[in-house]
N, C-alpha and C positions, 0 to 999 in steps of 0.2 A: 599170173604174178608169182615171182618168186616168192623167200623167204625173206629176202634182202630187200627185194620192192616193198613189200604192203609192214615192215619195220620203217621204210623211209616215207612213205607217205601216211603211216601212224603218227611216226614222229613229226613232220611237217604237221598235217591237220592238226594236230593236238596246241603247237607252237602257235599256229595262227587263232585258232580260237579262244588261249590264252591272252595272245595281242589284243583279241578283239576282247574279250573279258578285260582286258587293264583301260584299253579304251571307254569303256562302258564307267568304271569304277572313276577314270582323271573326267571323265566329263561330268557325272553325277556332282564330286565334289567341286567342281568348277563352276557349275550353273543350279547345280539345287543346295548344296549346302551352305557355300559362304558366300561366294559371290564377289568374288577378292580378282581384281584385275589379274595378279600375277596368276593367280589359278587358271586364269582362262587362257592366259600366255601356255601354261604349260599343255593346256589341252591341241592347242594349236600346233604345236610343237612335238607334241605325241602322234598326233593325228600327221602331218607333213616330214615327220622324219620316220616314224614308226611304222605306223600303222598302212599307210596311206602305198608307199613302198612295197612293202610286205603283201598286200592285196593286188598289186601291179603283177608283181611276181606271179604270184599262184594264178592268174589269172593265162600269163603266155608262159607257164611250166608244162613244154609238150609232151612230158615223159607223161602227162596224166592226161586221159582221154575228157572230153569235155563234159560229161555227166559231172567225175571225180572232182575237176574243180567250180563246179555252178555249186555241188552238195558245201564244199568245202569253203567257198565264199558266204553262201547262205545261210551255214554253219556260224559262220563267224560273225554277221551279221543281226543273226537269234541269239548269241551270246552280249554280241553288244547291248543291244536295244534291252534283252532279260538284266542286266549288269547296272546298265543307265536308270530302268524305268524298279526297279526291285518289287514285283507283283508281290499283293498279299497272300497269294495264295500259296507261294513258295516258303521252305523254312527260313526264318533268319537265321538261322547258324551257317545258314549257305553262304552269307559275307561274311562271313570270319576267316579272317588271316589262316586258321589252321586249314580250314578248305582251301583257300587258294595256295597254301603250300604245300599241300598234300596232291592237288591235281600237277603243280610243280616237278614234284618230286618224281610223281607218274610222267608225265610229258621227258621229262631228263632221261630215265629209264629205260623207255623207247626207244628215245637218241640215243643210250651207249649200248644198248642190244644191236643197232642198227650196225654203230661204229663198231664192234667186235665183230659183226657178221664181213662187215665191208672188208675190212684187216683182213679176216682170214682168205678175201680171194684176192684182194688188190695189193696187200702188204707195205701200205702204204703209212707213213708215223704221221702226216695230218689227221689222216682219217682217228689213229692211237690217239692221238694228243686232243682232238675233238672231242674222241669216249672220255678219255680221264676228264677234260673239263664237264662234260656230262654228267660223270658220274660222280663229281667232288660237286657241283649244284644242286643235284639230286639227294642227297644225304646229306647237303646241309638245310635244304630244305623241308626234309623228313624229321630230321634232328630237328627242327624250330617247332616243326608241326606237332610234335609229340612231347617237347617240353612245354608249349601253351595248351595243351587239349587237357 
């Protein structure tokens, strides 16, 4: 793997684990905290436009040998289920907004190291215009993280 490879499948895994981490977070408040119909509409809805997609994907992405994506599904899966079920044995500052937009910001990061890498051999302005949306996600996500911490 190149340099440009294990940037896009940093970036990818991080992305999906994320998803799978927001998953974890819309189902919690959906079936343990209130228990509010529409809540559970939204879970449904995370799960079948989001999520559920998203896992389809990584699963026939043949640029990644089949180890890379069983580790990356089951990844995402450990983050669901840790996100859903919140063990006592973890910190709770681990749910606070500032971590998940601090791993945000990292995950964004990734992705514009990727897109600058890509630019420089493909020179292509999607790829440019991807990094900048990366990187204006990424610092404002940093930026939230660091005025609540």
């Amino acid at each position: 793997m190149d340099l440009i490879e294990i940037t896009l499948t940093l970036g990818m895994a991080t992305l999906y684990i994320g998803f799978a981490s927001g998953m974890g977070f819309v189902a919690r408040r959906g079936w343990i905290d209130k228990n509010q119909r529409w809540e559970r509409a939204l879970v449904v809805a995370y799960g079948l436009l989001i999520f559920l997609p998203v896992s389809i994907l990584i699963c026939y992405y043949e640029a990644w040998n089949l180890g890379i994506r069983t580790t990356v599904i089951l990844s995402g899966i450990l983050a669901l289920t840790i996100t859903f079920l919140r063990p006592a044995w973890l910190p709770t500052r681990l749910w606070s907004r500032t971590v998940s937009r601090r791993y945000s910001a990292l995950s964004m990061g990734i992705i514009f190291a990727w897109c600058i890498l890509a630019w420089r051999t493909q020179m292509s302005p999607a790829v440019l215009f991807l990094g900048l949306a990366a990187c204006l996600a990424g610092l404002s996500s940093l930026r939230s993280s660091l005025q609540t911490a």
